[in-house]
py3Dmol code that shows the C-alpha trace and the ligand (Angstrom):
import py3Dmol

protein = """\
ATOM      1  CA  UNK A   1     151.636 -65.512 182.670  1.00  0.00           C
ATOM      2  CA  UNK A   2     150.225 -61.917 183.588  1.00  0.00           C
ATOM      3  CA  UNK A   3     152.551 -59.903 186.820  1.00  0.00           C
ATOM      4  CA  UNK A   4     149.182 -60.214 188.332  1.00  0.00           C
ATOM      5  CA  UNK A   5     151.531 -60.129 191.673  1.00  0.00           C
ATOM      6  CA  UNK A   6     153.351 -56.575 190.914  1.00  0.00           C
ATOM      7  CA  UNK A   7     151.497 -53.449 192.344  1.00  0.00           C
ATOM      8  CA  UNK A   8     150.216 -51.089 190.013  1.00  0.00           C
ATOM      9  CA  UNK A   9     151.827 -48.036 190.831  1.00  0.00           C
ATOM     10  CA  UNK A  10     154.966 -49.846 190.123  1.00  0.00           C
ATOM     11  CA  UNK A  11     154.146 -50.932 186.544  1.00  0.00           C
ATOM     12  CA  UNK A  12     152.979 -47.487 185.885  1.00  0.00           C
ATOM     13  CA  UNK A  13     156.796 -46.119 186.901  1.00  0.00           C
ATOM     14  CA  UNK A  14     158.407 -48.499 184.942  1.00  0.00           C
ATOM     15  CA  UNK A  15     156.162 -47.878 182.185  1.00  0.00           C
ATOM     16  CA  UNK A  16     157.103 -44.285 182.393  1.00  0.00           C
ATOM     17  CA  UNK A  17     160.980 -45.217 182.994  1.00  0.00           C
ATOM     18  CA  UNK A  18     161.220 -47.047 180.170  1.00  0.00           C
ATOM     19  CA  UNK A  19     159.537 -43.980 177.674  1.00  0.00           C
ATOM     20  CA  UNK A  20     161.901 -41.413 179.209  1.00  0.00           C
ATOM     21  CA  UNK A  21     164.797 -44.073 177.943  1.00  0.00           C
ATOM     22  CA  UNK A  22     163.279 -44.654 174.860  1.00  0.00           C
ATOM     23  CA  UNK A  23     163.357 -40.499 173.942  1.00  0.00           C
ATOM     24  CA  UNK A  24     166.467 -40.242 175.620  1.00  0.00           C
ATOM     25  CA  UNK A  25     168.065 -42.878 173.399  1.00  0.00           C
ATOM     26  CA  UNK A  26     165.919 -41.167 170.386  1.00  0.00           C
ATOM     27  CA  UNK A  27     167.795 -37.628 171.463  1.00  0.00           C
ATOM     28  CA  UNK A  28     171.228 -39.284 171.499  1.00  0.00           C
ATOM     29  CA  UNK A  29     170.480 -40.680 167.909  1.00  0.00           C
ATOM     30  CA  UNK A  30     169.400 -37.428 166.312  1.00  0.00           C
ATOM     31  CA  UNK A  31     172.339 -35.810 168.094  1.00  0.00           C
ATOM     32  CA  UNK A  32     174.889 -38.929 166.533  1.00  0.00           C
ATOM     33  CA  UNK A  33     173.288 -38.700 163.197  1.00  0.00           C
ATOM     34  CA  UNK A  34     172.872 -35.351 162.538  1.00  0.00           C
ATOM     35  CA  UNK A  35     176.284 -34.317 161.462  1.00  0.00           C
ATOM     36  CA  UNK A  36     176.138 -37.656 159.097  1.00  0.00           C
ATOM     37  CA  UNK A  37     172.792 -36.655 157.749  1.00  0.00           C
ATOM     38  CA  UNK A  38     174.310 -32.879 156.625  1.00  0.00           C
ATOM     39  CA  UNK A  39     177.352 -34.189 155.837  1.00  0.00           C
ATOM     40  CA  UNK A  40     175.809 -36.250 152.948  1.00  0.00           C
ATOM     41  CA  UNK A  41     173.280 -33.079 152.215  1.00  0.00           C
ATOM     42  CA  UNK A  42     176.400 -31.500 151.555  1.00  0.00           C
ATOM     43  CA  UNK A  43     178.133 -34.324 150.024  1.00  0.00           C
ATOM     44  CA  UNK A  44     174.982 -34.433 147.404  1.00  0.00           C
ATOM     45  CA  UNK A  45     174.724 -30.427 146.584  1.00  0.00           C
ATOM     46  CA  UNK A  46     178.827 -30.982 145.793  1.00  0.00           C
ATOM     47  CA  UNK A  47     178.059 -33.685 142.956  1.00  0.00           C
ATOM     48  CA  UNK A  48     175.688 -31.679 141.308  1.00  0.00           C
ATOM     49  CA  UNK A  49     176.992 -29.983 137.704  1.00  0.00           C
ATOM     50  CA  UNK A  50     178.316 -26.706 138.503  1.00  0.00           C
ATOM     51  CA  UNK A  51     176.529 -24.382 135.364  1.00  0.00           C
ATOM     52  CA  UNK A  52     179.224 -23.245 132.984  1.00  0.00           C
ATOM     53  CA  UNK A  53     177.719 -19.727 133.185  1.00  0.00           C
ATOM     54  CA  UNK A  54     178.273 -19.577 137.012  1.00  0.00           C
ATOM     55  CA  UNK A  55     182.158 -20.310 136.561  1.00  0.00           C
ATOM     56  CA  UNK A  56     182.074 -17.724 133.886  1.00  0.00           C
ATOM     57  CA  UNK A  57     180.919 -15.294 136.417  1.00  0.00           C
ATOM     58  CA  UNK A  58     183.432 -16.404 138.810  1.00  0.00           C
ATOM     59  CA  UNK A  59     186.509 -16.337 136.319  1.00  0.00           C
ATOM     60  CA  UNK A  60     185.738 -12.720 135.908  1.00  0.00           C
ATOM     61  CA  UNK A  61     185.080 -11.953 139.054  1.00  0.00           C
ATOM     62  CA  UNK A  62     187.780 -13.710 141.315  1.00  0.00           C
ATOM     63  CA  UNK A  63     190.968 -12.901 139.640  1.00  0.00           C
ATOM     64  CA  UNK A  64     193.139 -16.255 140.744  1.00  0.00           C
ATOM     65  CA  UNK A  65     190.586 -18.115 139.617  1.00  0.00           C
ATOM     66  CA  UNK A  66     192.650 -19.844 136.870  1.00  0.00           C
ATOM     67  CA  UNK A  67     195.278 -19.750 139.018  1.00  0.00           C
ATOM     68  CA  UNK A  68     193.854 -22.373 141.476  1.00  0.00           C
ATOM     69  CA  UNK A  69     195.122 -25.907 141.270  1.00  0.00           C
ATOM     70  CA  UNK A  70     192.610 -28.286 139.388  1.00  0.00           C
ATOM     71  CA  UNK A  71     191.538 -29.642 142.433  1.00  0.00           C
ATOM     72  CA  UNK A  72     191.174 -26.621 144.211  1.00  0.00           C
ATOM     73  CA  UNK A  73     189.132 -25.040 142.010  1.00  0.00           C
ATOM     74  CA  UNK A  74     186.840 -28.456 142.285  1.00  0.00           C
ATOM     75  CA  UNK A  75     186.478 -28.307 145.943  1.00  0.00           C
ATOM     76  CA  UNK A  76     185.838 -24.173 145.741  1.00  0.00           C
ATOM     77  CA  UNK A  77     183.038 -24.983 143.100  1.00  0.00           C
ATOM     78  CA  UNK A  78     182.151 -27.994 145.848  1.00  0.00           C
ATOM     79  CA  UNK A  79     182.158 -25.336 148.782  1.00  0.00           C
ATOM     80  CA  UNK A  80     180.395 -22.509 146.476  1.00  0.00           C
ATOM     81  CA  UNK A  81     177.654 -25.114 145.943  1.00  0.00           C
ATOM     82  CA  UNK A  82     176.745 -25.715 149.782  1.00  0.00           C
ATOM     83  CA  UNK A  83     177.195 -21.861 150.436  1.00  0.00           C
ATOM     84  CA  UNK A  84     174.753 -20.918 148.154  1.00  0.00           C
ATOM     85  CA  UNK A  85     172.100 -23.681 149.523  1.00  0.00           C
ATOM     86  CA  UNK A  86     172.537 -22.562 153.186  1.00  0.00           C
ATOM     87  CA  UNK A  87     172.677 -18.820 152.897  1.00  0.00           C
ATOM     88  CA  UNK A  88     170.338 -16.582 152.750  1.00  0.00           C
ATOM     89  CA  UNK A  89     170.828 -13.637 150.346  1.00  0.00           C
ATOM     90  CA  UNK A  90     169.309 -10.301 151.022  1.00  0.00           C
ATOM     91  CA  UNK A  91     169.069  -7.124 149.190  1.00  0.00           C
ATOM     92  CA  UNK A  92     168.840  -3.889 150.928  1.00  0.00           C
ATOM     93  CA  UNK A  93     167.717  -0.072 150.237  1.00  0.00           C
ATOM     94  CA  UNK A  94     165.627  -1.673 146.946  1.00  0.00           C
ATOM     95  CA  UNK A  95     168.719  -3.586 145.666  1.00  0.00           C
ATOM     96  CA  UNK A  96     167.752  -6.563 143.435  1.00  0.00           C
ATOM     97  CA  UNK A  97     170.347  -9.535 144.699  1.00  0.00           C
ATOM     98  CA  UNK A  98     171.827 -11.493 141.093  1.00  0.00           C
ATOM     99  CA  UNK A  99     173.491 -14.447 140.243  1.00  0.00           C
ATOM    100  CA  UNK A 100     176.352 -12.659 139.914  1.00  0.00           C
ATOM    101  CA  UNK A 101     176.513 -11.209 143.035  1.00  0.00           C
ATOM    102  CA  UNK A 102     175.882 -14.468 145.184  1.00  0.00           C
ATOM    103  CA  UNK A 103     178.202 -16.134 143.005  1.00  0.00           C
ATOM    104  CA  UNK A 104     181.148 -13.601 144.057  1.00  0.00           C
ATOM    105  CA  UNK A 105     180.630 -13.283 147.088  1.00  0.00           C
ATOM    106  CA  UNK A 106     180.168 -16.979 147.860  1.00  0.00           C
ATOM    107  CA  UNK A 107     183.371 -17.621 145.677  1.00  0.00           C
ATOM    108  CA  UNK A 108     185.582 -15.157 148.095  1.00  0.00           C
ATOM    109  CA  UNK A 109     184.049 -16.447 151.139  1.00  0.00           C
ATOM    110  CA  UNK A 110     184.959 -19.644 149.967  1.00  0.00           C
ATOM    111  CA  UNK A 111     188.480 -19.535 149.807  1.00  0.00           C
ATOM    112  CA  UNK A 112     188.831 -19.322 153.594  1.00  0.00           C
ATOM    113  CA  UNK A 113     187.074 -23.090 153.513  1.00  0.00           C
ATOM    114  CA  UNK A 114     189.472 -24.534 151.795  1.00  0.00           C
ATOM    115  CA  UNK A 115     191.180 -26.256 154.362  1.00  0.00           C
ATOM    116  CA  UNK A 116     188.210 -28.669 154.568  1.00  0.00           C
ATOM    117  CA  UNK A 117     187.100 -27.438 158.446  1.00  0.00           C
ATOM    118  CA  UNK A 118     183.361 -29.038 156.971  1.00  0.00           C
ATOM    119  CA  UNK A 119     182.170 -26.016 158.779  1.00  0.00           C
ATOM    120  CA  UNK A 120     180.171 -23.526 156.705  1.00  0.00           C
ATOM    121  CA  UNK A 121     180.174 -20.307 158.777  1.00  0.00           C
ATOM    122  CA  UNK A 122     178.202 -22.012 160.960  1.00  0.00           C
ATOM    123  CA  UNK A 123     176.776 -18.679 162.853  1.00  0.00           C
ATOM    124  CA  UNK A 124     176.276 -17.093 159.575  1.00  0.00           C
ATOM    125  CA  UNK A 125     172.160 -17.085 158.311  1.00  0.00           C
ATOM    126  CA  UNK A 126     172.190 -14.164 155.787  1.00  0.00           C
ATOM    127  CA  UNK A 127     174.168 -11.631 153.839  1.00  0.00           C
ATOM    128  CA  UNK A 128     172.978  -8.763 153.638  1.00  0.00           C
ATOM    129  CA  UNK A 129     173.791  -6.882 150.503  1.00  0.00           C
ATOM    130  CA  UNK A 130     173.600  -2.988 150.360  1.00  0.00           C
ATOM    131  CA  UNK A 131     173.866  -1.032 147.081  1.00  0.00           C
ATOM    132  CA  UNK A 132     177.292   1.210 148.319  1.00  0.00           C
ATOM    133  CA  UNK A 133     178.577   2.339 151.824  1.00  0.00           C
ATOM    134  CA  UNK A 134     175.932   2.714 154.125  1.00  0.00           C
ATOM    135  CA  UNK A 135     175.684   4.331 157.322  1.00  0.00           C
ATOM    136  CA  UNK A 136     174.137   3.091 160.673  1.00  0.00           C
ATOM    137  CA  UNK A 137     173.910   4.658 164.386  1.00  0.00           C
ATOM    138  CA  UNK A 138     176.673   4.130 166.418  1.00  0.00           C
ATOM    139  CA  UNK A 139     177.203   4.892 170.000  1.00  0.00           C
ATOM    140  CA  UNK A 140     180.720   5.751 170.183  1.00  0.00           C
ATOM    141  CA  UNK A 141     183.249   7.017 173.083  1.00  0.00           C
ATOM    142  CA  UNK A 142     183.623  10.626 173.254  1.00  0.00           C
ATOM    143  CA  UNK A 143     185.885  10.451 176.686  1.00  0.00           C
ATOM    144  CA  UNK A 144     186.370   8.437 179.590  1.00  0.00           C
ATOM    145  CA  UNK A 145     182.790   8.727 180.911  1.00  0.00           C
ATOM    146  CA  UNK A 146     180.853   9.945 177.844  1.00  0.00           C
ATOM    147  CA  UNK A 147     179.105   8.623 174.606  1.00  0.00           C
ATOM    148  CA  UNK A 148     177.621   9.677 171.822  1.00  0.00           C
ATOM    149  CA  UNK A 149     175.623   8.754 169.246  1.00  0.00           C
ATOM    150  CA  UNK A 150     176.993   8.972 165.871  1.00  0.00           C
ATOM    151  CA  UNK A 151     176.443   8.463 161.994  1.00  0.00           C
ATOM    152  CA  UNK A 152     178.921   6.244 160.636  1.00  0.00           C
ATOM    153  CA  UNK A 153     180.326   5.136 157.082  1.00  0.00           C
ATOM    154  CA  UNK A 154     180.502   1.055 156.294  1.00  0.00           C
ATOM    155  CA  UNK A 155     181.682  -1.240 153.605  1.00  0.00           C
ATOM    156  CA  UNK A 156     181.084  -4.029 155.850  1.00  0.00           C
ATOM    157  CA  UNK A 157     180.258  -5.756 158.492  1.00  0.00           C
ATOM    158  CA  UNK A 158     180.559  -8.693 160.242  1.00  0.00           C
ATOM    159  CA  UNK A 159     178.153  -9.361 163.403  1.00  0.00           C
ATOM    160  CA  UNK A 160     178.246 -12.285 165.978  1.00  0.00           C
ATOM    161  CA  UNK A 161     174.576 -13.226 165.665  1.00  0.00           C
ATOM    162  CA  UNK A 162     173.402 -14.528 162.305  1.00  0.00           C
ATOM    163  CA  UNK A 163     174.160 -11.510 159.315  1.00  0.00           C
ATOM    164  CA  UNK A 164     177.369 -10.379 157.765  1.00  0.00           C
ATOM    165  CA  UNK A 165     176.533  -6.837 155.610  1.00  0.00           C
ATOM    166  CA  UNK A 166     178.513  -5.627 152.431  1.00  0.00           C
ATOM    167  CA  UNK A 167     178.600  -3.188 150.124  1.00  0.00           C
ATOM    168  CA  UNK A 168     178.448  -4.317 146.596  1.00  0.00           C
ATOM    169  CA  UNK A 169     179.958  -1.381 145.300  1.00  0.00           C
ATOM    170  CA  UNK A 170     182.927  -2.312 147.463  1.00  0.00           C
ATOM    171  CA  UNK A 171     182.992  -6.267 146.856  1.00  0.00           C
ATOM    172  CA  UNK A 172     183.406  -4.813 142.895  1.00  0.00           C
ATOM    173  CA  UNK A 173     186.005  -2.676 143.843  1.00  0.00           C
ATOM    174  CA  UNK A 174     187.511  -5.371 145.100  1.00  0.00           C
ATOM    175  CA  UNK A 175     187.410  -7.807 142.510  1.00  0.00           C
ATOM    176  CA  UNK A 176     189.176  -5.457 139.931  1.00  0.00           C
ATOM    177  CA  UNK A 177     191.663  -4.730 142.562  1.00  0.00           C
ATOM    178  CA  UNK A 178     192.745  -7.959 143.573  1.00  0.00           C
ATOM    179  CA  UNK A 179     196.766  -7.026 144.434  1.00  0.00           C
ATOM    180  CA  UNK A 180     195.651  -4.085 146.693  1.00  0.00           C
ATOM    181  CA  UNK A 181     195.214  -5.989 150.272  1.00  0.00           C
ATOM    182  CA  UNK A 182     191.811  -5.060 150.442  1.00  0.00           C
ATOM    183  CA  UNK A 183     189.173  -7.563 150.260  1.00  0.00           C
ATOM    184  CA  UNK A 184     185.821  -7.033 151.995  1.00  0.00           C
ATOM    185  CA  UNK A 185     184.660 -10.216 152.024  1.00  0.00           C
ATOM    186  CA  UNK A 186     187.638 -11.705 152.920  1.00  0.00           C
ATOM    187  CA  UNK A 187     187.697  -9.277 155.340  1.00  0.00           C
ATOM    188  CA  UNK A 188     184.407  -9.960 157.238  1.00  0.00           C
ATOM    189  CA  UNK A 189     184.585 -14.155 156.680  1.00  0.00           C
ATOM    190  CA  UNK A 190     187.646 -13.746 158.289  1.00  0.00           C
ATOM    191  CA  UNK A 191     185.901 -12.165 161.143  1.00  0.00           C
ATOM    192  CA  UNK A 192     183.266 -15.144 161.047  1.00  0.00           C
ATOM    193  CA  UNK A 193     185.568 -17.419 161.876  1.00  0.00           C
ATOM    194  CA  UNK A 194     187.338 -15.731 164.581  1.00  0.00           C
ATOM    195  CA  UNK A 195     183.678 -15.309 166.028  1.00  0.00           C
ATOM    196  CA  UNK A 196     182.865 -19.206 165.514  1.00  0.00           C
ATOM    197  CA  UNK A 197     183.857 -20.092 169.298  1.00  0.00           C
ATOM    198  CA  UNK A 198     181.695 -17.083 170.134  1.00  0.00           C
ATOM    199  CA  UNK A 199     184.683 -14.569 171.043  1.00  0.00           C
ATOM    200  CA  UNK A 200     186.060 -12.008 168.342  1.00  0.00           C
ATOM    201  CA  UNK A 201     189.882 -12.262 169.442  1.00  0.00           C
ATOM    202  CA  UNK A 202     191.510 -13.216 166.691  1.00  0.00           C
ATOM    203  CA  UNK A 203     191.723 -16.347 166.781  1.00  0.00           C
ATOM    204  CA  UNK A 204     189.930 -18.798 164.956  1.00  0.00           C
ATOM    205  CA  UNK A 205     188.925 -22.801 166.181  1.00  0.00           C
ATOM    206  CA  UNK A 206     192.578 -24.015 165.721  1.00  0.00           C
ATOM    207  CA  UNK A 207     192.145 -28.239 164.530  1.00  0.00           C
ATOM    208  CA  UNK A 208     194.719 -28.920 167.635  1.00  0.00           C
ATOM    209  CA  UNK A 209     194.987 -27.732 170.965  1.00  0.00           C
ATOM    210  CA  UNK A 210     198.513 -27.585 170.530  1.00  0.00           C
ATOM    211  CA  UNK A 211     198.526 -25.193 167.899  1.00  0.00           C
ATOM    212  CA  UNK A 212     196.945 -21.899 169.805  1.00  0.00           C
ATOM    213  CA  UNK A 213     200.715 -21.479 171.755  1.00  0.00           C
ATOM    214  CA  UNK A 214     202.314 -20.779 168.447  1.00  0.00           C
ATOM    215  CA  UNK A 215     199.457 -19.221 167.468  1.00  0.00           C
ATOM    216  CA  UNK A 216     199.337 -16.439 170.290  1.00  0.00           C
ATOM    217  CA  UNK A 217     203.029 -16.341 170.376  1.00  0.00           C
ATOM    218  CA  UNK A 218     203.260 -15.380 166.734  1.00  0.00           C
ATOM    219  CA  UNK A 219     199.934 -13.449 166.233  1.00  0.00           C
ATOM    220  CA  UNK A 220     200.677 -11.266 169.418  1.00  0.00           C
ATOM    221  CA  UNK A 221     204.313 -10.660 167.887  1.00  0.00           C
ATOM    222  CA  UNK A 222     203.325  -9.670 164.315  1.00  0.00           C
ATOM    223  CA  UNK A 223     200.434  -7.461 165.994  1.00  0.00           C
ATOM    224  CA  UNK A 224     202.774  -5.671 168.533  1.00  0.00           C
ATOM    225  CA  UNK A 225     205.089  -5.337 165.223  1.00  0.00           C
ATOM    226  CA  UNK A 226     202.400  -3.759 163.085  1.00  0.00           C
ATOM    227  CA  UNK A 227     201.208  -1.119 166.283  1.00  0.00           C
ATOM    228  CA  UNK A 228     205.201  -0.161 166.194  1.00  0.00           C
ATOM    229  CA  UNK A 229     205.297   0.553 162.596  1.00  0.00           C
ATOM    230  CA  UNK A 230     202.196   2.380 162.871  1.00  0.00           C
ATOM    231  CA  UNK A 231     202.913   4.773 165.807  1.00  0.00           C
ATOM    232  CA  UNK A 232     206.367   5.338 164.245  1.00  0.00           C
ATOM    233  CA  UNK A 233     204.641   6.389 160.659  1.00  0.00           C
ATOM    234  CA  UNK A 234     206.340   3.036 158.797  1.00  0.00           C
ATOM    235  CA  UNK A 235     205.103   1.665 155.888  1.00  0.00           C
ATOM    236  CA  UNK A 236     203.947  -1.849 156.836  1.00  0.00           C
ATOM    237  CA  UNK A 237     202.331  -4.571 154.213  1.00  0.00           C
ATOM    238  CA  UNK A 238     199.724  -5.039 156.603  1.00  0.00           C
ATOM    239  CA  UNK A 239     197.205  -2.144 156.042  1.00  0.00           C
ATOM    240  CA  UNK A 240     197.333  -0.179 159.432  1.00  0.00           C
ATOM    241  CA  UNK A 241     193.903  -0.913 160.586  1.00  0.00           C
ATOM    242  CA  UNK A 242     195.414  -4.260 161.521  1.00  0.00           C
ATOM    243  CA  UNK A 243     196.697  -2.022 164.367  1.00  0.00           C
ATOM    244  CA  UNK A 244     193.221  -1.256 166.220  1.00  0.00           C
ATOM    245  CA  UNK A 245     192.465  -4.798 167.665  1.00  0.00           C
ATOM    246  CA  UNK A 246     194.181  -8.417 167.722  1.00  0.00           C
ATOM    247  CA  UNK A 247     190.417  -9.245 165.835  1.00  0.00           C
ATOM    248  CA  UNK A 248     191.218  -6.817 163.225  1.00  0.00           C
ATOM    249  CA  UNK A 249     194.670  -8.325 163.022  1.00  0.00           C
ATOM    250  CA  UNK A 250     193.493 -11.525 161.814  1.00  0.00           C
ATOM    251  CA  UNK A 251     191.020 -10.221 159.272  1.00  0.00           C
ATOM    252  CA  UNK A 252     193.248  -7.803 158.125  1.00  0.00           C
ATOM    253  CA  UNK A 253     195.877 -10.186 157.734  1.00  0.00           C
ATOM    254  CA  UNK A 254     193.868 -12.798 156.069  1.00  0.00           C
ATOM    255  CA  UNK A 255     193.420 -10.242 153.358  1.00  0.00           C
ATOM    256  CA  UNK A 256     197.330  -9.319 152.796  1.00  0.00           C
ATOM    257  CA  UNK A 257     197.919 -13.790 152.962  1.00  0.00           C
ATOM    258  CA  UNK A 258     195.568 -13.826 149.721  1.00  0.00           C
ATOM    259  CA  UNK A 259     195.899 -10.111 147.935  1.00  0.00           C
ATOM    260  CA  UNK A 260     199.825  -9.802 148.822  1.00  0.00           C
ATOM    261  CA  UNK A 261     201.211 -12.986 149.435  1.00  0.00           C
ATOM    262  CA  UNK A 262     204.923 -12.891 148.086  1.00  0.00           C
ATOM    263  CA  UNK A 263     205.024  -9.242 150.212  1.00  0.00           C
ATOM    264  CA  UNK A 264     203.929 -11.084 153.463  1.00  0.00           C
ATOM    265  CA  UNK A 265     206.000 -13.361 153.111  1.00  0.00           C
ATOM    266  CA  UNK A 266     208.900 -11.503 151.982  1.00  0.00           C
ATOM    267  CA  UNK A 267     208.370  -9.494 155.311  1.00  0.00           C
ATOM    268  CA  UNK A 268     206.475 -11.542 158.284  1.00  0.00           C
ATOM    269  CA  UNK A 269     207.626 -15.622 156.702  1.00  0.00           C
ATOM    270  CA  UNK A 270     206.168 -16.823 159.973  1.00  0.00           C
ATOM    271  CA  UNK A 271     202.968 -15.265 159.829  1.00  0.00           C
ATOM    272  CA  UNK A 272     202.507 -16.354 156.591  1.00  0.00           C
ATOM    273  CA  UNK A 273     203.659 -19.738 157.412  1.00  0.00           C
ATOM    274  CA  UNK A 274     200.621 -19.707 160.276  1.00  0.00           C
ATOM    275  CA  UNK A 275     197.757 -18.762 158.008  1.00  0.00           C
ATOM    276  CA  UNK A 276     199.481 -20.917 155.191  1.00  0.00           C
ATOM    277  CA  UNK A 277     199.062 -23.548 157.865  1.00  0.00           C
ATOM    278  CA  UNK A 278     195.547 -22.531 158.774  1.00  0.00           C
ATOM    279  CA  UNK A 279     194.271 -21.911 155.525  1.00  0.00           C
ATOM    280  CA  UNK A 280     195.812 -25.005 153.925  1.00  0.00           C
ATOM    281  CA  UNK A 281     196.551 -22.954 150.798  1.00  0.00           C
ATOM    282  CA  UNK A 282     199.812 -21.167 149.292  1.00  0.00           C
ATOM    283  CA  UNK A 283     198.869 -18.149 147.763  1.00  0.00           C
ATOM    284  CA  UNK A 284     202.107 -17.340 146.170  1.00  0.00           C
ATOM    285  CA  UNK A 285     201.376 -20.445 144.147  1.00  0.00           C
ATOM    286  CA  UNK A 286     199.236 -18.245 142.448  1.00  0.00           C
ATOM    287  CA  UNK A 287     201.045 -15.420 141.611  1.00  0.00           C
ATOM    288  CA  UNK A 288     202.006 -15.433 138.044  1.00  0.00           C
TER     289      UNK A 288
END
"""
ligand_1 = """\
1
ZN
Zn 186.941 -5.756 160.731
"""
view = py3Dmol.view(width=600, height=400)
view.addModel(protein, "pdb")
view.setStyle({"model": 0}, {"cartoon": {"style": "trace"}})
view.addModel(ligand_1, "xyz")
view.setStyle({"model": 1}, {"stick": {}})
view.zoomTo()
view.show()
């Protein structure tokens, strides 16, 4: 039987109602599926042999290394493997980017994953690696009304849109100086996350909404603590930079929770306790 009966025009709107349903439905598919679909990208990149050379480079080059549990060490190698697939690595000022230096950088920024958030930096599109400190333009406050343009001095970087920037020279300082509380990459990762939800605050995307009261209240604490012992000259774990900005808090302190971790918790137990709880790692486990 043909709708001989039914007007034209209306066909012709139902024909077009029923397309705009159709790629509608089709949107809300791709939308469903698309976490699956990396999820198993990732899943696949994570079964693949991890090249005895590459853990030889990372042995030397990440001091806890042997420290790790068996099975953290599996899922680092896991998270290593995805890192490397989905960053971009660029070398700046002529510098040639190597195995080596992918590897230990990807192996730092790592660490901060290990509390399985299945979030990669997801902001992050490429590193950019310069051969030592480098200096950019800055416009800087010179008073209450004024600014000025001025040279400054980096090791690192860490910016909202798609690029984090280190200094090699400084990620190898680092990894022969494990103990110090200074950790570039650490440093700037740490920064990533805080910047995931789009604000650098210091404070990362907490897995319950229940945890960012005890977050604040013991963040703003240990950060009003460090300011103290800085204005008053104390010596404080916590390198003083912590002091300019609750976003430098967090980075700053993600570096002491991995470099210094028997100190920090000696000193500030409930901060640890919140990045132990964040991080889903126990440093002091690896402290010989
Ligand atoms: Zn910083």
């Amino acid at each position: 039987m043909t709708n001989t009966n039914i007007p034209k025009d209306y066909q012709q709107s139902m024909g077009a109602t029923i397309i705009i349903f159709l790629i509608l439905g089709l949107i809300v598919t791709a939308i469903l599926i698309s976490p699956l679909l990396t999820k198993q990208r990732r899943n696949q990149i994570k079964r693949r042999a991890f090249p005895p050379f590459w853990q030889e480079i990372i042995a030397n080059n990440l001091p806890i290394y042997h420290r790790l549990t068996t099975d953290e060490r599996r899922r680092l190698q896991g998270h290593i493997q995805v890192f490397l697939v989905e960053k971009q690595f660029i070398g700046c000022q002529g510098l040639q980017v190597t195995a080596e230096m992918k590897l230990t950088i990807a192996a730092f920024a790592c660490l901060l994953l290990l509390n399985e958030r299945e979030e990669y930096f997801p902001k992050l599109r490429s590193i950019l690696i310069y051969p030592s400190t480098y200096v950019v333009n800055e416009t800087v406050a010179t008073g209450d009304y004024f600014l000025a343009e001025k040279r400054v001095a980096k090791l690192g970087e860490s910016w909202s849109r798609d690029q984090l920037i280190l200094s090699w020279a400084q990620v190898q300082e680092d990894t022969q100086h494990w103990n110090d509380g200074h950790n570039v990459v650490l440093h700037e990762f740490a920064h990533q996350l805080d910047q995931e939800d789009g604000k650098a605050e210091g404070v990362p995307i907490l897995p319950q909404k229940s945890d960012y009261a005890i977050w604040a209240q013991v963040m703003t604490a240990e950060y009003q603590r460090l300011c103290h012992d800085v204005e008053n000259g104390f010596h404080a774990v916590i390198d003083s930079y912590g002091a300019t900005h609750p976003a430098e808090f967090f980075a700053v302190a993600t570096e002491t929770f991995f470099e210094k971790p028997l100190e920090l918790l000696q000193q500030h137990p409930a901060l640890y306790e919140l990045l132990q709880r964040y991080y889903q790692v126990n440093p002091r486990q690896w402290v010989e």
